[in-house]
N, C-alpha and C positions, 0 to 999 in steps of 0.2 A: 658788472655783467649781471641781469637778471633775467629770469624766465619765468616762462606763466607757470601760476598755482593748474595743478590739477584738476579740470570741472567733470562735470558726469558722474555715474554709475559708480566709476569704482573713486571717485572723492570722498564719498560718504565714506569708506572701507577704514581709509585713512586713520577717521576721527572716531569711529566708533569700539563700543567694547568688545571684550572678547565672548564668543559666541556663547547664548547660554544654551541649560541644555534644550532638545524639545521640546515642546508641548504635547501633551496626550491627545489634541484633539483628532489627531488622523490615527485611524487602526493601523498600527505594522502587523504585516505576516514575517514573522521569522521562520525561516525553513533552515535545521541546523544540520552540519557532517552532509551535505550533498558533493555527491561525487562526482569528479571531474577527470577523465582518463586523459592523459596526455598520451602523444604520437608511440611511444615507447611501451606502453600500456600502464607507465606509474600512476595512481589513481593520487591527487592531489584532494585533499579536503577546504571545501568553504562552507560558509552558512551564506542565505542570501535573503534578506530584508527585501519587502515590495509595500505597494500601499495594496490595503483592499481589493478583490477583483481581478482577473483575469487577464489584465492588460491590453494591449503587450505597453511597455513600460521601456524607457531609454535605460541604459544602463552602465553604473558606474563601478568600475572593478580597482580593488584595492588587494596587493596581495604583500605580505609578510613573513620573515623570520621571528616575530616576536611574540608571535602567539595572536590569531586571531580574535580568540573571546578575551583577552586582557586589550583589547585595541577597543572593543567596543564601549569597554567599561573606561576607559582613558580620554576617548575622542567623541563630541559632540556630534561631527560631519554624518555620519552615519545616519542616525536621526535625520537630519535636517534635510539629506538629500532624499529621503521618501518624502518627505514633508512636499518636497517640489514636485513630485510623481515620479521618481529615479526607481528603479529597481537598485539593489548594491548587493555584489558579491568580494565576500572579504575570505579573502583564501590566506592558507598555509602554504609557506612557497615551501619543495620539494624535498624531505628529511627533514623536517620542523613542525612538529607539536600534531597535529595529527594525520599529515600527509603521509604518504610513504615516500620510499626512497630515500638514496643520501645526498643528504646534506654537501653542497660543494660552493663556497659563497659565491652570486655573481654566474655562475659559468654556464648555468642550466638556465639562466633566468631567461634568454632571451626568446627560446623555442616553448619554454614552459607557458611563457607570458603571452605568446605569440597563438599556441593554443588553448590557452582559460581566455582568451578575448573574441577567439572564435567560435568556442562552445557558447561563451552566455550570448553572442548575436543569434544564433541557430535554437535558444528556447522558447516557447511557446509564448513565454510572457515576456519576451524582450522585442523591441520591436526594431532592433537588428543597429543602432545608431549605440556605440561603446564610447566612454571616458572615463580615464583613468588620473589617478591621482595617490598624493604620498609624499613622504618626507625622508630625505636622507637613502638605507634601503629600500624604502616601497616608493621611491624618488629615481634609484637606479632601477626599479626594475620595470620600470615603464619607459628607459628608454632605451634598455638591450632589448625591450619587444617591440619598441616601436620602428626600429632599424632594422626587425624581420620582415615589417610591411606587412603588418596584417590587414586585410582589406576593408573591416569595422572599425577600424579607429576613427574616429571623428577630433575627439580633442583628449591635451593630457595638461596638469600641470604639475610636473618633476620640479619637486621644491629641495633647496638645499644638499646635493649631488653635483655627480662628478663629468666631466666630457672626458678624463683624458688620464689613463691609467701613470702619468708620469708626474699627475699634481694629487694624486688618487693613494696608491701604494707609496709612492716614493714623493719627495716635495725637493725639484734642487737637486735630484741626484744623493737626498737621504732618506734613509726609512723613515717610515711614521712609525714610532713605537705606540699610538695609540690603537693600532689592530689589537696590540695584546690585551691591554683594557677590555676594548669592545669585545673581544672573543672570549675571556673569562667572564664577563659580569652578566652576557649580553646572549653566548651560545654552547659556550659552555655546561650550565645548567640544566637543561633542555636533553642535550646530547647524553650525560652522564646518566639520563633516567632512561634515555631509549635505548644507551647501549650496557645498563646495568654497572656501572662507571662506579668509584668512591671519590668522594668528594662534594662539596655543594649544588645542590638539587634545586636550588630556588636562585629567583634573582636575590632578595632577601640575606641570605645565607652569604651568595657569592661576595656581596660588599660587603659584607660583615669582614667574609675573608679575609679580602681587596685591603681593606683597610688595614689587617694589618700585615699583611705580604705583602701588597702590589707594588711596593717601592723597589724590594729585592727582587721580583720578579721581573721586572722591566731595567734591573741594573746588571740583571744576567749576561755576562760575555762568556764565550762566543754567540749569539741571536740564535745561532743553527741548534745550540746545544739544549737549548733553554729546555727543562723537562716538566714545565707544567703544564703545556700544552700537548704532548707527545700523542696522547692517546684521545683531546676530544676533539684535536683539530690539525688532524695530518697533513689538511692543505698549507695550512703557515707556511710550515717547511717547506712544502714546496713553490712557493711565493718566494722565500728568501733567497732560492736558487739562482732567480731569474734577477738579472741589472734593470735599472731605469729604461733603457734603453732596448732591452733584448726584444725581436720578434715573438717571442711568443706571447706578452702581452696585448697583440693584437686584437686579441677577443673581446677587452673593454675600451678599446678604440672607437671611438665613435666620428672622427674626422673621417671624410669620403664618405659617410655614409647615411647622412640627413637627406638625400633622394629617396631614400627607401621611404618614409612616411609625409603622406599627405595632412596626417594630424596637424590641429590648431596648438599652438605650445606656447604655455605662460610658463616663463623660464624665472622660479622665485627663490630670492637668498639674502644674506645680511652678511653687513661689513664686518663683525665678529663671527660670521660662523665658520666652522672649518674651512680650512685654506681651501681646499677642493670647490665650495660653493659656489663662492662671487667668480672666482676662477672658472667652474664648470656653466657657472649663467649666462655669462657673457662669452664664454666660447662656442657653447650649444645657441646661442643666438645669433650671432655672428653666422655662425656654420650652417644654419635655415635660410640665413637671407643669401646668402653666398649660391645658395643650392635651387631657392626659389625665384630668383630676380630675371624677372621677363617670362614667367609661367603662372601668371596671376596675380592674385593677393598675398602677400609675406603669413598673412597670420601666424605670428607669432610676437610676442612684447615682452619686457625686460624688465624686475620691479626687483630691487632690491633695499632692504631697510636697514636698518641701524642693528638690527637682532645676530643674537648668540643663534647656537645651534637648537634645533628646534619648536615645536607650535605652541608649546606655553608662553615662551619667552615673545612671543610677536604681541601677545593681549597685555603687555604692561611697560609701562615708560622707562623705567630703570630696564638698563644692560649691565651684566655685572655689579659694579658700584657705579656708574656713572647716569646721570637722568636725562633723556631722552628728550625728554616733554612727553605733551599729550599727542601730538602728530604721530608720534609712534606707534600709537598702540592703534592695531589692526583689526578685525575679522578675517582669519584664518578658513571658516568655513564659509563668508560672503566671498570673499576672493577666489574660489572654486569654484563655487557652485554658480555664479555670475560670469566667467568662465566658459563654464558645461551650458546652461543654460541658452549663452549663443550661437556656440557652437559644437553644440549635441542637438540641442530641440531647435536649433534655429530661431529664437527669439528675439526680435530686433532690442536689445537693451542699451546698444549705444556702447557696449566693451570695443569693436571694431573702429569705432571711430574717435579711440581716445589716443595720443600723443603714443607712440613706441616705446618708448624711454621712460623709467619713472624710478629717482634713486632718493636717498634721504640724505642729507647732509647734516650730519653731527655740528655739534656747538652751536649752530644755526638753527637744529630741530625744524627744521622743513624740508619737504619734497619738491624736487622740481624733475619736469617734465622736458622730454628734447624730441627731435625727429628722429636718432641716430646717439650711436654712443661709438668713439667719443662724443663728448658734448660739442655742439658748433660754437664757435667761439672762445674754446678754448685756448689758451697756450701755454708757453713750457715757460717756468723759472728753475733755474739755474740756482743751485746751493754749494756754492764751494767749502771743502773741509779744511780749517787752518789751526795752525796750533794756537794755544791759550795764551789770552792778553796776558798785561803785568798783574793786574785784578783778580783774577780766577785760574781756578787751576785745570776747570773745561775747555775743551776745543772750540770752536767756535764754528758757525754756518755762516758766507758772505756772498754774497752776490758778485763779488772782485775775483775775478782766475787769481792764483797764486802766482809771485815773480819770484818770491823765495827758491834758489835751487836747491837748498839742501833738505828741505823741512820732511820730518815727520815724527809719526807716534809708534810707541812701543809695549804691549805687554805680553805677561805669558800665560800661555797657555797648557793645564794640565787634565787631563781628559779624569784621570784617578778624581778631579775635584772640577767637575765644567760647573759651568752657569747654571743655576736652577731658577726655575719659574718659583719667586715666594707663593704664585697663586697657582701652582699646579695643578691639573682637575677641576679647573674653575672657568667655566669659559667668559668673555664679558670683557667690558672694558675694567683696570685697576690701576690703581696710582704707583709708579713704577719708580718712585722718587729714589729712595731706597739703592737699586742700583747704580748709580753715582759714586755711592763708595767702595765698589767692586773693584780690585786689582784686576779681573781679567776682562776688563770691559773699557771702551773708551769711549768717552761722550763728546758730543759736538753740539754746540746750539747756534739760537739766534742770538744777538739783542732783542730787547721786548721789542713787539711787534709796532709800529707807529700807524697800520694802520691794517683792517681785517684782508687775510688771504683767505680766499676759499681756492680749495683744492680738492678735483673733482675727477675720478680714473686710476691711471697708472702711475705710481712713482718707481721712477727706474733710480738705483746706484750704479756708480760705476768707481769701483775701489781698486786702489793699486798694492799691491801686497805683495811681503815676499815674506817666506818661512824656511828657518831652519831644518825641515822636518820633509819631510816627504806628500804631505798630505793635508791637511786644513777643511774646515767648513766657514763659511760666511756667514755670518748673522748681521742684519741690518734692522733695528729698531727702531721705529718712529712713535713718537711721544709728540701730545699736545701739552704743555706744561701752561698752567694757570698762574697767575699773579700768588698767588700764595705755596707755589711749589709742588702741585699737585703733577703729575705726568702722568697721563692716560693713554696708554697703547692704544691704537687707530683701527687694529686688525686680530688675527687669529693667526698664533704662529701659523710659519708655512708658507709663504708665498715668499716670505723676506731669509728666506736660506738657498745658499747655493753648496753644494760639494766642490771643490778645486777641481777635482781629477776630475767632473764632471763636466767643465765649464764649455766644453764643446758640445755638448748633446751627444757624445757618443756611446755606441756597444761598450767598450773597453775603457776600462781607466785609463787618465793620460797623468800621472804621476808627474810630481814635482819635481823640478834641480833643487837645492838646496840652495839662498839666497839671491834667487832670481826675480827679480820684478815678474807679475803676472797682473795682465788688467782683467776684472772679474766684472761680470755686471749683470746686475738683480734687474728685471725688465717691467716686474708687473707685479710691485705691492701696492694693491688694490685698497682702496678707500672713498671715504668721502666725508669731509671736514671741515669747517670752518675756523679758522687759527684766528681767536678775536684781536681784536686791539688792545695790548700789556699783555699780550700770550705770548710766548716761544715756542719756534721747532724746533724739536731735539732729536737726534739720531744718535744712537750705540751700536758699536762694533763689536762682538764676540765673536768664539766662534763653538757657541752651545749655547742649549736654551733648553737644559736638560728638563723632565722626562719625555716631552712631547715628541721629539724625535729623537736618531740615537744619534751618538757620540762618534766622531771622527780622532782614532786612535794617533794619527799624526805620523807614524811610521809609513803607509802608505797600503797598510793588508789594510780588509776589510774586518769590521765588525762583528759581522754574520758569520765569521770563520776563523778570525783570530779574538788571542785576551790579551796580547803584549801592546803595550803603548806606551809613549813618552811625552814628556813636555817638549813643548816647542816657545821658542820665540816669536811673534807675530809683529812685522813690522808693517804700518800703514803708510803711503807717502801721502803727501801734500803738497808739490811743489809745483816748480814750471814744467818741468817733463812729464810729471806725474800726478795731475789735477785729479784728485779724488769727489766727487760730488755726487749730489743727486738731483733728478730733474723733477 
């Protein structure tokens, strides 16, 4: 199966380097600490950058928890969009760094966003046509405003974010223990200087910390208990409150509510970046065309690359340790502002009439293009899980259902000692060879390949399991393994975990029998790869993948609340009743 290379506008993006910085040849006005009153009368701080002259000027709003004047000194974009005659207002979002107000992550974003995009339409020098833009936070926070409908949004592009507070806070029906990271290194510091706080005052300081707490602080049981966030970030707590499932996550809910914005939306992310990403791209795209079909033009399109989490990582060919090629490596700031430029100033540049669909396929290192995702043309193969030849002591992946009645695999599991990431803190693809010789892990492969698969969307598992224990997490690994033994993770933990008590999507835990078959099934680990000819697929089953999320205690309490936990037994079937696979 092949498809067409990329032509147009944004082909160039593709191959070229990563942005430099501006040129001085255009004057910037910077205008700094301009004040901006939200609805409630909190007075948010921006600075805003224009070219020369009186305008009025389109205008591109970027707003932040990380410090506005450290963004400017980090990111090219800024520059370059005056360069094109942008105006840009780069704001403090509300309790961070010189705004007022507090600080609440998320919750104020949507009305706050909703009025700094209708004050900068209503200045003198804007000429009332707004797009907005950002990565991750300043990624979310343009589309809890664009779901207010404000009536100058024209275009956004929310890179590397979330659609769905349940792949968001929780992944699977488990915490992301990486808020706590983020919240010590990331807003923590900030906070401790506004509210006169002891403790590290700098990002600086904070990793210094990090390094050498942050292991014990994220191994903290009970979650609830944890006391080194008590005082800079009260919200935690009250996150941990709330289940995967509970209503009052509603607030970061963004299904039903893509009617609200007329905005043009470049939905951008990579197959290593946070589970949340590829996940929130393609459901925030999905959910435009669902919302728009039969009320015009969709605008809206779908690009996801090979990259880790954030905009350095798009300008170089290595992910992790793995090398991309050259196709990888992007323009971060063309991709935007080519973007804005069609649709903010209306410029026929030919972004409108490029393919919808545009993903990267690892091992392959090229891009292809489709009408629609899934890809046309796709289909399913079939991975059966069997036990280990006479040869090897690994499981094996077959294309043949099982006839075996009795088959299966067995190890234990102890939450006191789960699975740890060797590359923890590390995002990127990494050779995971290594785990093979884990007792609490089971591996399953191919035979080398006789001939290349490319595999392109969703891989769903579907495992049959029963546990001594009350309670279990699902970990399903996918590995490209090389002719020389290398295995390289496909993804970013998180999408490939389920919780047991979860496995129905409900409010309430639904708690285990003790040695009951339960069929489990992972629906949507997201990729895109090419498994060469002498490669193998490899899949592992744990049930942790410590520190990145947390640890499922096995008794059947939660984490957030209890510290008591037990070993369990973990039994996989493989047979004829109980075909374990993946598609």
């Amino acid at each position: 199966m092949t498809f067409p290379v990329l032509l147009g506008t944004l082909a160039s993006l593709a191959t070229s380097a990563l942005a430099q910085q501006p040129s001085d040849s255009i004057p910037i006005v910077r205008d700094t600490g301009i004040s901006i009153p939200m609805r409630d009368s909190v007075v948010l701080l921006a600075d805003v950058w224009h070219p020369e002259g009186e305008g009025p000027f389109p205008v591109l709003v970027y707003r932040t928890p990380y410090d506005r004047k450290s963004a400017v000194l980090e990111y090219t974009i800024f520059g370059h969009a005056v360069e094109r005659g942008y105006a840009v207002v780069i704001q403090d979002v509300r309790g961070r760094y010189g705004s007022g107000g507090e600080f609440v992550p998320y919750q104020n974003e949507g009305k706050d966003g909703y009025d700094t995009i209708e004050w900068a339409a209503a200045q003198t020098w804007s000429d009332g046509r707004i797009g907005t833009f950002g990565l991750s936070y300043p990624g979310a926070v343009q589309w809890l405003a664009a779901v207010e409908g404000p009536p100058h949004l024209k275009a956004m592009v929310p890179a590397m974010t979330f659609a769905t507070p349940r792949t968001f806070f929780y992944s699977g029906g488990v915490w992301d223990l990486s808020w706590i990271d983020w919240t010590w290194n990331n807003i923590a510091p900030d906070t401790r200087v506004r509210k006169g706080l002891a403790g590290p005052r700098s990002y600086e300081d904070a990793a210094a910390a990090w390094d050498r707490e942050g292991f014990g602080i994220v191994s903290y049981l009970p979650l609830r208990g944890l006391p080194a966030l008590k005082q800079v970030a009260p919200w935690y707590y009250q996150w941990l409150n709330h289940p995967p499932a509970d209503p009052w996550w509603k607030w970061a809910e963004l299904a039903g509510r893509y009617r609200n914005t007329k905005a043009a939306v470049l939905n951008l992310s990579g197959w290593h970046d946070e589970a949340y990403g590829p996940s929130g791209a393609i459901r925030n795209f999905h959910g435009l065309i669902a919302a728009r079909r039969g009320r015009g033009p969709l605008r809206t399109r779908l690009m996801i690359g090979p990259w880790a989490h954030g905009v350095g990582g798009m300008g170089v060919s290595k992910v992790g340790d793995r090398e991309m090629g050259s196709a990888a490596v992007v323009d971060y700031d063309e991709i935007v502002l080519s973007w804005m430029d069609r649709y903010v100033r209306d410029i026929e540049n030919g972004v409108d009439t490029l393919p919808p669909v545009r993903v990267y396929v690892m091992g392959e290192n090229r891009w292809l293009t489709a009408p629609r995702w899934p890809l046309p043309q796709t289909r399913p193969l079939t991975l059966y899980l069997a036990g280990a030849d006479s040869t090897s002591r690994l499981g094996r992946l077959t294309p043949t259902r099982p006839s075996d009645p009795d088959e299966f695999s067995v190890f234990e599991s102890d939450p006191m000692h789960p699975l740890t990431d060797p590359y923890a803190g590390r995002s990127g693809a990494h050779d995971y060879a290594s785990l093979v010789e884990r007792e609490n892990v089971l591996t399953f492969e191919t035979p080398v390949l006789e001939k290349d698969v490319r595999v392109v969307g969703s891989i769903s598992a579907d495992i049959f399991l029963a546990l001594d224990g009350r309670d279990t997490d699902l970990w399903v690994l996918v590995q490209d393994v090389a002719p020389d033994g290398t295995a390289y993770n496909l993804m970013h933990p998180g999408l490939n975990v389920l919780r047991a008590s979860y496995r129905n999507g409900t409010q309430e835990a639904e708690l285990l029998t003790p040695d009951r078959v339960y069929h489990l099934v992972l629906p949507d680990l997201l990729t895109g790869n090419l498994f060469r000819q002498g490669h193998r697929i490899r899949i592992q089953i744990s049930t942790a993948f410590f520190p990145w999320f947390s640890r499922n205690l096995h008794t059947g309490d939660s984490e957030i609340f209890s510290l008591n936990m037990q070993q369990a037994r973990v039994t996989v079937f493989h047979n004829r009743k109980y075909p374990s696979h993946i598609t």
